[in-house]
C-alpha positions as CSV (number, residue, x, y, z in Angstrom):
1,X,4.5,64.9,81.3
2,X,1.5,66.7,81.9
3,X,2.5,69.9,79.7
4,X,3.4,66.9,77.1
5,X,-0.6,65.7,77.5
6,X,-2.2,69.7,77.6
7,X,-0.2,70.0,74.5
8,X,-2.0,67.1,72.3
9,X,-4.6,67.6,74.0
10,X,-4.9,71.4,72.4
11,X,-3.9,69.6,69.0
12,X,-6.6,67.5,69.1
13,X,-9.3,70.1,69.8
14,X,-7.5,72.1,67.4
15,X,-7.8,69.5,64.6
16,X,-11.4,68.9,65.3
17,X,-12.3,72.4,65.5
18,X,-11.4,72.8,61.7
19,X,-13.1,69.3,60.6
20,X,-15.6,70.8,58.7
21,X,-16.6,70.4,55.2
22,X,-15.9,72.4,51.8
23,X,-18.4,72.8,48.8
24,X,-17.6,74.5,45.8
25,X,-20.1,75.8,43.9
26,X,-19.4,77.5,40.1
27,X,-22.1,78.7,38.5
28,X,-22.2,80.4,34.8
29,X,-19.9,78.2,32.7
30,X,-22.6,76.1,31.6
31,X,-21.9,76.3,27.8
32,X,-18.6,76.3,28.1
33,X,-17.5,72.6,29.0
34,X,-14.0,72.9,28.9
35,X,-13.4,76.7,30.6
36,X,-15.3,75.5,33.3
37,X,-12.6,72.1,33.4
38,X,-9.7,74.5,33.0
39,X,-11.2,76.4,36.0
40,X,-12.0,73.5,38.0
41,X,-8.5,72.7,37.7
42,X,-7.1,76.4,38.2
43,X,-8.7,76.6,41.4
44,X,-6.6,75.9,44.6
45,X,-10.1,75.9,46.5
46,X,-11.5,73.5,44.3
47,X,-9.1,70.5,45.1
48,X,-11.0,70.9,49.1
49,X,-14.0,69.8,47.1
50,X,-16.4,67.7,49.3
51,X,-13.5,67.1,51.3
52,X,-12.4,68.2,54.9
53,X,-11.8,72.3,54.8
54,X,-8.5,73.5,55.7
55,X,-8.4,75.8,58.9
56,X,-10.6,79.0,58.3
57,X,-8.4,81.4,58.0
58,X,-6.7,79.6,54.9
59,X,-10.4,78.7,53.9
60,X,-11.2,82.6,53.8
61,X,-7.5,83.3,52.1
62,X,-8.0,80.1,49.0
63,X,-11.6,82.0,48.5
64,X,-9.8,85.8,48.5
65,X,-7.6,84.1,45.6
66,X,-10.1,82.8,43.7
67,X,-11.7,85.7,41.4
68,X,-7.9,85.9,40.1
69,X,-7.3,82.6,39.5
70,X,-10.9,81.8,37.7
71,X,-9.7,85.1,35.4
72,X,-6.6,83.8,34.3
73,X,-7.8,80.1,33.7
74,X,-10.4,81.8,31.5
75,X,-8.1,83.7,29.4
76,X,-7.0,80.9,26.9
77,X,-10.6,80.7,25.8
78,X,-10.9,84.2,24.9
79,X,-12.4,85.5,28.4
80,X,-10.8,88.4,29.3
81,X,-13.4,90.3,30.7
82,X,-15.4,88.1,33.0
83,X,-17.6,89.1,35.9
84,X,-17.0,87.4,38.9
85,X,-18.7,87.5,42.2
86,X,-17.6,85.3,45.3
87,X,-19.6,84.3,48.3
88,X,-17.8,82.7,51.5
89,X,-20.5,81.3,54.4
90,X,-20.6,78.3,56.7
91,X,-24.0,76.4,57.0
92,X,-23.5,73.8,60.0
93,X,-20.3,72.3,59.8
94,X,-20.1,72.9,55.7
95,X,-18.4,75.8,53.9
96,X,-19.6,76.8,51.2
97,X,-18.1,78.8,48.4
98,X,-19.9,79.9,45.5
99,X,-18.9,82.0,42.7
100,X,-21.4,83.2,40.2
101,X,-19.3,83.7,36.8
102,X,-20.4,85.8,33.9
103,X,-18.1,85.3,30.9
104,X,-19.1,88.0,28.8
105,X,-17.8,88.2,25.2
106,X,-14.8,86.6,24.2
107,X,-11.9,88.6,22.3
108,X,-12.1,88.4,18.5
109,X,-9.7,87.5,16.3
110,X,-9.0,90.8,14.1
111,X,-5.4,89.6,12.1
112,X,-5.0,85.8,11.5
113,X,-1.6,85.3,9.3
114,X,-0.7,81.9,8.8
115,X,3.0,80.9,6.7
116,X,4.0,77.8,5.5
117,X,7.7,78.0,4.1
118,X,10.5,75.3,3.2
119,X,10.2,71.7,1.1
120,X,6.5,70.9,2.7
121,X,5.4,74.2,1.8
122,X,3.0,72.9,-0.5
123,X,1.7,69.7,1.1
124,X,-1.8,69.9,1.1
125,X,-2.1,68.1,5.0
126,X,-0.8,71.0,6.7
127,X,-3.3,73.8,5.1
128,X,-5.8,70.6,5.7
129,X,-4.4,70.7,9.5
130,X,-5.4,74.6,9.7
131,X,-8.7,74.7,8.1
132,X,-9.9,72.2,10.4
133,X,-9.0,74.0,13.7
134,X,-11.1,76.9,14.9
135,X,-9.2,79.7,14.5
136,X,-11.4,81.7,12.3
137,X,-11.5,85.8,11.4
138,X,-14.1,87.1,13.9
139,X,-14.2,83.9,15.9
140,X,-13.4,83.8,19.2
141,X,-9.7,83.7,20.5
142,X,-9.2,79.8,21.9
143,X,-5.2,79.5,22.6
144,X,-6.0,76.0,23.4
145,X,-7.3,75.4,19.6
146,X,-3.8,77.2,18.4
147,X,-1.5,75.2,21.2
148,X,-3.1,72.2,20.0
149,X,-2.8,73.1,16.1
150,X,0.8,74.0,16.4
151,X,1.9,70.5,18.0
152,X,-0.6,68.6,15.1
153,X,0.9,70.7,12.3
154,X,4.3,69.8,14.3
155,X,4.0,66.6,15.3
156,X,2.4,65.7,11.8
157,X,6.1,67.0,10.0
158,X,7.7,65.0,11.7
159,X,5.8,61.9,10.9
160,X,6.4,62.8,7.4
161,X,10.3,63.4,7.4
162,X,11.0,67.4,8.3
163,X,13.3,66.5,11.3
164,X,14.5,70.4,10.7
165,X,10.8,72.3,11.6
166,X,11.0,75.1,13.5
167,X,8.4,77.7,14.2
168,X,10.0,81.2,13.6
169,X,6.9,82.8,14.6
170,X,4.4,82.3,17.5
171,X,2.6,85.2,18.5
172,X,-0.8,86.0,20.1
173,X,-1.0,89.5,20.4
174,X,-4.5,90.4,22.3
175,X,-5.2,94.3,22.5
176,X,-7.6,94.9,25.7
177,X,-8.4,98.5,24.5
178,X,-9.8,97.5,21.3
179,X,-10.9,94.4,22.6
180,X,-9.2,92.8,19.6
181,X,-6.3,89.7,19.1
182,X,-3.8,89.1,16.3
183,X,-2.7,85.2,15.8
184,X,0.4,85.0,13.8
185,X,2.2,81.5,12.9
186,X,5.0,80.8,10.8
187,X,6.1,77.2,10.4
188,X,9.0,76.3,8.3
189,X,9.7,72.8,7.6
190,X,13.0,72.6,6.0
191,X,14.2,69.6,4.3
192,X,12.7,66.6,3.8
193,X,14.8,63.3,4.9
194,X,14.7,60.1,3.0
195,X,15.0,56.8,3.7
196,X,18.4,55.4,4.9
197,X,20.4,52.2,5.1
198,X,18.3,49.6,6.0
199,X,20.2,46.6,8.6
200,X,18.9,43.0,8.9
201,X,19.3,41.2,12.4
202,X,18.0,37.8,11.9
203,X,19.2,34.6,13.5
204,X,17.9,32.0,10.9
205,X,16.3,33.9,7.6
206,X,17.9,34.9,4.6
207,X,18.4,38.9,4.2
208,X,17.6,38.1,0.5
209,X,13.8,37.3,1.7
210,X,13.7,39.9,4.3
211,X,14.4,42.6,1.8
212,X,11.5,41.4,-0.5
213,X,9.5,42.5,2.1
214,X,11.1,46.3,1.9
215,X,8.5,48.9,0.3
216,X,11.6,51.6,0.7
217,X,14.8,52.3,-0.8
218,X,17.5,55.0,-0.5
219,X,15.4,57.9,-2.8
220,X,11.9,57.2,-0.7
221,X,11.4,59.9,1.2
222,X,10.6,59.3,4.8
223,X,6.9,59.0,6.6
224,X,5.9,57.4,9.7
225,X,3.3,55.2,7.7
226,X,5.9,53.6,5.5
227,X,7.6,52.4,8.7
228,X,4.6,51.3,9.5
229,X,3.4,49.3,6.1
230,X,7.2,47.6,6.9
231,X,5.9,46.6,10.4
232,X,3.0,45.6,9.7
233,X,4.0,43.3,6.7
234,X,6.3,41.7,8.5
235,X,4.0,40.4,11.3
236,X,1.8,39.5,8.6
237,X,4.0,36.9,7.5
238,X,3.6,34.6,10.5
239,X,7.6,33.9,10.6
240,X,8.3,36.3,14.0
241,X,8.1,36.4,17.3
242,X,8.9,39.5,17.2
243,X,9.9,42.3,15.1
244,X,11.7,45.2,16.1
245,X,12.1,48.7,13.9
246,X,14.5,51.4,15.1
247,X,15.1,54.5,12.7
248,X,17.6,56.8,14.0
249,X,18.1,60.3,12.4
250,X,21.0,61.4,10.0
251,X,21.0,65.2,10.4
252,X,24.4,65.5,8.5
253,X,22.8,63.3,5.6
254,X,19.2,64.1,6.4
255,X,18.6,60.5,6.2
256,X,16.7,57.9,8.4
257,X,18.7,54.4,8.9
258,X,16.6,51.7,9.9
259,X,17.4,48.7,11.9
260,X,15.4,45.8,11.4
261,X,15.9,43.1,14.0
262,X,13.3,39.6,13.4
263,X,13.1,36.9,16.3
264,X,11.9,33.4,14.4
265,X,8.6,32.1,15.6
266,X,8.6,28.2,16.4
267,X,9.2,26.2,13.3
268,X,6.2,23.7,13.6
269,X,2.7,23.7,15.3
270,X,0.3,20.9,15.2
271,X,-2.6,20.1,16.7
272,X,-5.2,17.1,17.0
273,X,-8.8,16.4,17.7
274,X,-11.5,13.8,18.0
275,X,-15.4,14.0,17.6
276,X,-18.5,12.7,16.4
277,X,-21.1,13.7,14.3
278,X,-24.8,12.4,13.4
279,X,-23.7,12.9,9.6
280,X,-20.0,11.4,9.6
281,X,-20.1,9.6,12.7
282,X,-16.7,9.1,14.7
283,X,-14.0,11.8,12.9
284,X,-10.4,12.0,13.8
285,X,-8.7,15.2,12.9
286,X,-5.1,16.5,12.4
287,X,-3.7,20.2,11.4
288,X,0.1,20.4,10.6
289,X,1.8,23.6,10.4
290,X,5.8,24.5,9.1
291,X,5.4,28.0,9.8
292,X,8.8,28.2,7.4
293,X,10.9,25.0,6.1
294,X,13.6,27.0,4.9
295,X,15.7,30.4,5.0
296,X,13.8,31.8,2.2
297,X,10.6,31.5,4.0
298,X,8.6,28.5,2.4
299,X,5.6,27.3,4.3
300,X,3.7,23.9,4.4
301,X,0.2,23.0,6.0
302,X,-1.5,19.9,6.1
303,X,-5.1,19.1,6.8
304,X,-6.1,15.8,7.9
305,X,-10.2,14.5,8.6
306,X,-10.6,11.2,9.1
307,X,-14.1,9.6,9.3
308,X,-16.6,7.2,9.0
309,X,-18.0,8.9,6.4
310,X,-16.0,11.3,4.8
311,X,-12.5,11.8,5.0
312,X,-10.3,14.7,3.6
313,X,-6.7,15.6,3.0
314,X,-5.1,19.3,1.5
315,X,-1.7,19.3,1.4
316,X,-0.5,23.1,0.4
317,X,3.0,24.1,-0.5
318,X,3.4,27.9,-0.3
319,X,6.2,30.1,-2.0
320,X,7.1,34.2,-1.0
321,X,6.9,36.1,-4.6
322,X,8.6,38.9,-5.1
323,X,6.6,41.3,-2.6
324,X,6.2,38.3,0.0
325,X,3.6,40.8,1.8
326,X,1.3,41.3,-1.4
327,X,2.2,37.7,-3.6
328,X,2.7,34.1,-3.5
329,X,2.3,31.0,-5.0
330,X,0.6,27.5,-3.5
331,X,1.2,24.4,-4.7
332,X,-1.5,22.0,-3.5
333,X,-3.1,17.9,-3.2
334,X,-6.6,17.5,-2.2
335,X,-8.8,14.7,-1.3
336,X,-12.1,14.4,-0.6
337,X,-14.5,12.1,0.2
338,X,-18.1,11.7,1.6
339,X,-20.9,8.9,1.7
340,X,-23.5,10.5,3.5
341,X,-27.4,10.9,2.7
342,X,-26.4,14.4,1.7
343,X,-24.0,13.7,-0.6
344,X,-21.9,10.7,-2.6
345,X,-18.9,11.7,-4.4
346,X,-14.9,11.6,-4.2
347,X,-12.8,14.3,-5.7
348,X,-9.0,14.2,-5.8
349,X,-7.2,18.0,-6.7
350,X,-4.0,18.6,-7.9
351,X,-3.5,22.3,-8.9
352,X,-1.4,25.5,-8.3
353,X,-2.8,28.9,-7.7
354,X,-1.0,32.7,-7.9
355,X,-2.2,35.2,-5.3
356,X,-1.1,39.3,-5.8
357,X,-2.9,41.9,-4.0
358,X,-2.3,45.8,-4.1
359,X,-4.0,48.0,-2.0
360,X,-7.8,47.0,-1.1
361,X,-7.9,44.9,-4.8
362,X,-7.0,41.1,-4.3
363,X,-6.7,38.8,-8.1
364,X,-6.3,34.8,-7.5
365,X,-5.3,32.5,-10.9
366,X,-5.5,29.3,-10.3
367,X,-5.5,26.0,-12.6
368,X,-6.6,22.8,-11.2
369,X,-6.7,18.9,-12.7
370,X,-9.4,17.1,-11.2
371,X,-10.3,14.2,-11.2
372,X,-14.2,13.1,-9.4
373,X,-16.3,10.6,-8.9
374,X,-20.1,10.7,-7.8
375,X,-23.5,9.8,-8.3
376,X,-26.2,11.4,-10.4
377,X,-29.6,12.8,-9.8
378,X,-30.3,9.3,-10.9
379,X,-28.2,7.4,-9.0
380,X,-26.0,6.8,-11.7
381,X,-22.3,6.4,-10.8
382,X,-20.6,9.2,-13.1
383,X,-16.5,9.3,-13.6
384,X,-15.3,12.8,-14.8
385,X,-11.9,14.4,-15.3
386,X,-11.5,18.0,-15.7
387,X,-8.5,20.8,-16.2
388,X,-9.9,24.2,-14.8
389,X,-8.2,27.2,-15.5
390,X,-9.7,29.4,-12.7
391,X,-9.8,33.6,-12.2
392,X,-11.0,35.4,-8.7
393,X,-11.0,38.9,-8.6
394,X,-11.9,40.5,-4.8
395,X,-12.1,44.0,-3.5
396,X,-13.3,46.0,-1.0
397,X,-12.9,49.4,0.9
398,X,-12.4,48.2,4.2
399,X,-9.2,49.7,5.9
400,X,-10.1,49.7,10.2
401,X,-13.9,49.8,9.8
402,X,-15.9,51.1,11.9
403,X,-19.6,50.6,12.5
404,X,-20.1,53.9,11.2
405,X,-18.4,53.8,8.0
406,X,-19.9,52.6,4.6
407,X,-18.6,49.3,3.6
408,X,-18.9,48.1,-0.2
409,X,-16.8,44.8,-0.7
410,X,-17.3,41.9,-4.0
411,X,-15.6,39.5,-5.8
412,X,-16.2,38.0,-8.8
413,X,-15.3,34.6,-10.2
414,X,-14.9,32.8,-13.6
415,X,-13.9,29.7,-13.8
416,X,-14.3,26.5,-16.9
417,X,-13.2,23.7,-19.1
418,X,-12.8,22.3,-22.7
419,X,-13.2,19.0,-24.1
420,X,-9.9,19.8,-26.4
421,X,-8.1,20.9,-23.7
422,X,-7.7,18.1,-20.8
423,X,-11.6,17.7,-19.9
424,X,-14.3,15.1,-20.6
425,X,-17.2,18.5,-21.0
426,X,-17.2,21.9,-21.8
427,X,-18.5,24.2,-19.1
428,X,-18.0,28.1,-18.0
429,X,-19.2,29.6,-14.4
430,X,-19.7,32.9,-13.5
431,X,-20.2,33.8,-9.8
432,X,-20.9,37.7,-8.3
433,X,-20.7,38.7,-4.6
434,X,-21.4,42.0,-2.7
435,X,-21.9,43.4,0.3
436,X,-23.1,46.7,1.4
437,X,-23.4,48.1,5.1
438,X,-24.9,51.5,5.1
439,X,-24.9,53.8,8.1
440,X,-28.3,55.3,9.0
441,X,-28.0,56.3,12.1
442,X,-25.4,56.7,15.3
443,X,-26.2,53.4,16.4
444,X,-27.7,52.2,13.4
445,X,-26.8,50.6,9.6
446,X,-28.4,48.3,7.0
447,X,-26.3,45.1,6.0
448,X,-27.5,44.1,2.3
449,X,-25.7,41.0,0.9
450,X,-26.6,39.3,-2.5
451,X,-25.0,36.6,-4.6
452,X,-25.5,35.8,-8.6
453,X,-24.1,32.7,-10.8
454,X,-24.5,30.7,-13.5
455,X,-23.3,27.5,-15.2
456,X,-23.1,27.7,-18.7
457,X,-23.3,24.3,-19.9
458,X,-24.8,22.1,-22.4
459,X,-28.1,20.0,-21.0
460,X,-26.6,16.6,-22.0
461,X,-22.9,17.4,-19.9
462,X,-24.7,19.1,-16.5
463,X,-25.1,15.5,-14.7
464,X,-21.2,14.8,-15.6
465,X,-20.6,17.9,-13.7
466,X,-19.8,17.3,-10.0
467,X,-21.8,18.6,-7.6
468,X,-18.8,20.0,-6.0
469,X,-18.6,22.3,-8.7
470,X,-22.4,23.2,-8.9
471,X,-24.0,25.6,-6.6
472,X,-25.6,25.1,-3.3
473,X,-26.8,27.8,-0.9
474,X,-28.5,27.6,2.6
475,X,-26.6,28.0,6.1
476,X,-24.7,30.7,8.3
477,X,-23.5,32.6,5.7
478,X,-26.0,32.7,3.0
479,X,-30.1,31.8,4.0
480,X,-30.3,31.4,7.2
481,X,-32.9,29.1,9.1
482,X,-31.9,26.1,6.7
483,X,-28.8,23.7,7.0
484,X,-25.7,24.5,5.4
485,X,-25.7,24.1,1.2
486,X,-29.5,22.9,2.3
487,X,-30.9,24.1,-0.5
488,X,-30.4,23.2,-4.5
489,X,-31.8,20.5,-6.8
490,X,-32.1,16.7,-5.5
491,X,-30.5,14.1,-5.9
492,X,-31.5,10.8,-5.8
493,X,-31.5,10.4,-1.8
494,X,-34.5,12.2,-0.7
495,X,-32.1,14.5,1.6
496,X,-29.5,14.8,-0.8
497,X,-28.6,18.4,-2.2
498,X,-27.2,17.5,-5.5
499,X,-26.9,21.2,-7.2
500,X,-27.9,23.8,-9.6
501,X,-26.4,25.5,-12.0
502,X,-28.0,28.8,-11.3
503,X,-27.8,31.0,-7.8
504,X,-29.5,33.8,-6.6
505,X,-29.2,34.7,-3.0
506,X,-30.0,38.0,-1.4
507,X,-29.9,39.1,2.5
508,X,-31.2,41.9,4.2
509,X,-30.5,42.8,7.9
510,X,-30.8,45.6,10.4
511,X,-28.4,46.1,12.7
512,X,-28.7,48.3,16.1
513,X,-25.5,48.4,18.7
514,X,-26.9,48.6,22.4
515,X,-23.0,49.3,24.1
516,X,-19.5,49.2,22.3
517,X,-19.2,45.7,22.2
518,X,-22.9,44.5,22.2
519,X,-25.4,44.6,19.3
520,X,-29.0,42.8,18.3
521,X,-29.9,42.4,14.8
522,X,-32.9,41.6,12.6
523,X,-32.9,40.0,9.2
524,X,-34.6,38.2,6.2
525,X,-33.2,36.1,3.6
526,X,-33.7,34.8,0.6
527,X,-32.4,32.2,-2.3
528,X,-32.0,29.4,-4.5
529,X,-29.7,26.8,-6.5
530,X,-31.4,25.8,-9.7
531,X,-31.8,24.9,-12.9
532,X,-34.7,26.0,-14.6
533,X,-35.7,29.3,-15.6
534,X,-36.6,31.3,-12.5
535,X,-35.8,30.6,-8.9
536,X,-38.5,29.2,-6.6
537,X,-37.0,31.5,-3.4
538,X,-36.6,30.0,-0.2
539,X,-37.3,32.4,2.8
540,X,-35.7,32.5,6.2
541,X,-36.1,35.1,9.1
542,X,-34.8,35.3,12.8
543,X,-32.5,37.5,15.2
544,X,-29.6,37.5,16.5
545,X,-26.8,39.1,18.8
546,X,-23.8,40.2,17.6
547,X,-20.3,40.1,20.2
548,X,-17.4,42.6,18.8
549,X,-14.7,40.6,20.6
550,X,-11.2,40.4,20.7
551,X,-10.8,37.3,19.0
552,X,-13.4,38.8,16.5
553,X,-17.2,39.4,15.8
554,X,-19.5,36.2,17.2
555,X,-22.4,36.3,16.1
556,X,-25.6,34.0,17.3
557,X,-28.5,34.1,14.9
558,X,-31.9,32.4,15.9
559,X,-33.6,31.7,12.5
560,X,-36.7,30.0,11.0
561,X,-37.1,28.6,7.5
562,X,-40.2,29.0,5.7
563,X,-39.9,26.6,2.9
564,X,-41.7,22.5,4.2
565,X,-39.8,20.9,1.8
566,X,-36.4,22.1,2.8
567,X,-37.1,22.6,6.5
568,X,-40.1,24.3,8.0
569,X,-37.7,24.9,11.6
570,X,-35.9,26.9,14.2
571,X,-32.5,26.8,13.4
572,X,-29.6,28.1,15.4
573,X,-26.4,29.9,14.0
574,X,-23.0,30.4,15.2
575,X,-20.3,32.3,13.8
576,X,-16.8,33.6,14.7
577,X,-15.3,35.9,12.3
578,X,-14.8,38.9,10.4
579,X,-17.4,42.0,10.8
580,X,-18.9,42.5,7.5
């Protein structure tokens, strides 16, 4: 018993005897971020950083190592004759180790032989993949650059359907007489696979539909990003749960099967709400949802608002078109109506539109009977039906933006109606949008927003026009500091915004982001809706804070509107939505 105690008793002492501290110290690497990482990490010494030191001996034995494990760790970046000088002392109960690293010049490349053979020889990405590396005649020898432009130039064949690549030949050849290194590479990508069989696994949906959906066939050849586009379509369509892609690889055929399995969303959402409002007053309000009513994927949606004073009803019937992902069709009722002291009038819509989009373009057709009944300027109770053959043509350049990339987007959109053909008046509008957001700095870029359009219309027909189909401007997304569609002609309540036939609006606003997800802007607007011969511009100014969520951007504007007759006050502006 007592040899058992003298024993941990001497293993105690022991352990406290080498409780001391160890520092490492590397000094010399300071240009040269990622040597000094790799050596960091070579170092068995290193991982005792600020820690408790091992016992002496094997503190004295990890710093004896050290010059020859910094040497090797500094080879891949072209170091191979580095000066190295290690210093071992104890301060108190701290070792320190320091070691004073002098690189000198890395090894040049003198040969640099690059070959590209088999069906991707001549795909510009891969010569794109080299240039961009550093591996450069007379640069310095970084294996990590060529390790990591060898698995990109292999990982990137792959992605586009050369399941066969092989690398023939990989050499670094480094010369320490001469001082000099050879990199040779020699990729060949052998075939190219195409697309195989593609195999539906649905429960409820028609493989007919599902298919319409394919951008693919037997003769495409294969690439990552058409999987993707597939993918991506089909979660687009708001039918699945869940969709599930699984290519497998046909080295016999050199083809890519695909199994496509789809797991049906819930049929029907809908949702309720109740409010109030100074404008409507009490408001009931009803959304209705059939995500699909049928195995070829028709949808339905119906909005209901029920108020005081106003009340609305759409009831849209959409149809898949042939490329269900890019086109469909919509059926639709609407009704509207409102009593307020902004506005009078009752509209009922019956129409049909035809929506086809391809690539970052976006073209909308659209004829609608309607059928509205309001009050003039005057007062005057006006009845007016109307066929309007409608064209929207949208675009933009926006893929996954970023707040550093330029940003052009616009639409434009004509719209009209004949006497002779279904319509109490003759009329043709013209509306232009655009929106530029310009980079100028890291952490800075301009927004610049503008709107143009014009009514063309005969003087005696413009107060048979509805005011629903005459321009208004003012609110979130147009001049800010003034209510929205605040601003316009009157009509004959004093608050009423009845219209113009004209519309000029223009924005400008400075944007600066503080974090990743934070940003504080500064802005001015300007615009009008009118009907005479130049535009008496109504100013707003303010700032704001912009939120880059998950759910999207919110963005909180404090603004003030300059113009007394249309509201000389601090308004408030919330917004939940896209970026630009």
């Amino acid at each position: 018993m007592k040899l058992y105690l003298s024993c941990l008793t001497l293993l105690l002492a022991s352990n406290l005897a080498y409780a001391d501290k160890l520092t490492v110290k590397i000094e010399g690497l300071k240009g040269h971020k990622s040597a000094l990482t790799n050596v960091q990490n070579a170092l068995s010494i290193y991982e005792f950083q600020n820690r408790e030191a091992p016992a002496p001996l094997r503190v004295e034995w990890l710093n004896d190592q050290a010059p020859e494990e910094i040497a090797m760790a500094l080879e891949p970046y072209g170091f191979y004759r580095p000066s190295i000088q290690n210093d071992l002392k104890q301060e108190g109960d701290t070792w320190i180790a320091t070691y004073k690293i002098n690189p000198n010049d890395p090894i040049k490349i003198n040969d640099l032989i690059f070959e590209i053979d088999g069906e991707g020889n001549r795909k510009r990405i891969f010569k794109t993949i080299i240039q961009e590396s550093d591996l450069r005649l007379e640069a310095p020898l970084n294996q990590v650059s060529y390790e990591k432009m060898k698995t990109t130039l292999y990982n990137r064949a792959l992605s586009l359907g050369y399941f066969d690549v092989t690398f023939p030949m990989h050499e670094i050849i480094v010369n320490l007489d001469t001082y000099k290194s050879l990199v040779h590479l020699a990729m060949d990508t052998g075939d190219r696979y195409k697309f195989g069989e593609v195999t539906f696994h649905s429960e409820y949906f028609s493989e007919k539909l599902l298919r319409r959906y394919l951008n693919i066939n037997e003769e495409t050849e294969f690439s990552d990003t058409r999987t993707l586009e597939l993918q991506e379509d089909l979660d687009a369509a708001d039918y699945f749960e869940e969709v599930i892609i699984a290519p497998t690889v046909d080295h016999q055929t050199k083809t890519v099967p695909l199994d496509v399995t789809v797991t049906p969303k819930k049929k029907r959402v809908f949702s309720a709400g109740i409010g109030y409002s100074t404008d409507i007053g009490m408001r009931l309000s009803g959304l209705g949802t059939w995500r699909y009513l049928n195995k070829m994927g028709h949808k339905f949606n119906v909005d209901l608002l029920l108020a005081q004073k106003q009340r609305r009803a759409v009831f849209n019937y959409r149809i898949p078109g042939k490329r269900p992902a890019t086109s469909f069709y919509d059926i639709y009722f609407k009704y509207n109506y409102e009593d307020t002291k902004y506005r009078d009038y009752t509209a009922l819509i019956i129409g049909a539109s035809s929506t086809h989009k391809k690539d970052t373009f976006k073209q909308i057709y659209a004829l609608d009977y309607r059928n509205d009944k309001f009050r003039t300027p005057d007062g005057v109770r006006m009845h007016t039906k109307l066929l309007v053959p409608s064209a929207t043509f949208k675009w933009d350049n926006i893929v996954n933006p970023v707040f550093e990339d330029w940003v052009i987007k616009g639409s434009v959109m004509v719209r009209g109606a004949a006497k002779n053909i279904g319509s109490d008046i003759n009329f043709v509008q013209v509306k232009a949008e655009g929106t530029a957001a310009i980079p100028i700095a890291q952490n800075d870029r301009i927004i610049l927003k503008g709107q143009m359009g014009h009514t063309f219309i005969a003087s005696k027909d413009l107060y048979h026009l509805s005011p629903a189909l005459l321009f208004q401007t003012g609110g979130d997304n147009s001049v800010r500091g003034y209510r929205y569609n605040g601003i316009g002609e009157r009509g004959y309540k004093d608050d009423e915004i009845y219209g113009g036939k004209k519309l000029i609006v223009g924005s400008f606003e400075w944007e600066h982001k503080f974090t990743k997800e934070w940003a504080g802007v500064a802005f001015v607007d300007a615009g009008d809706a009118f009907n005479g011969n130049k535009p008496n511009l109504k100013f707003g100014a303010g700032m704001g804070v912009r939120w880059f969520s998950q759910i999207g951007v919110v963005k909180f504007d404090i603004a003030h509107g300059f113009d007394k007759d249309y509201g000389d006050n601090i308004r408030f502006h919330l917004n939940i939505g896209k970026e630009i």
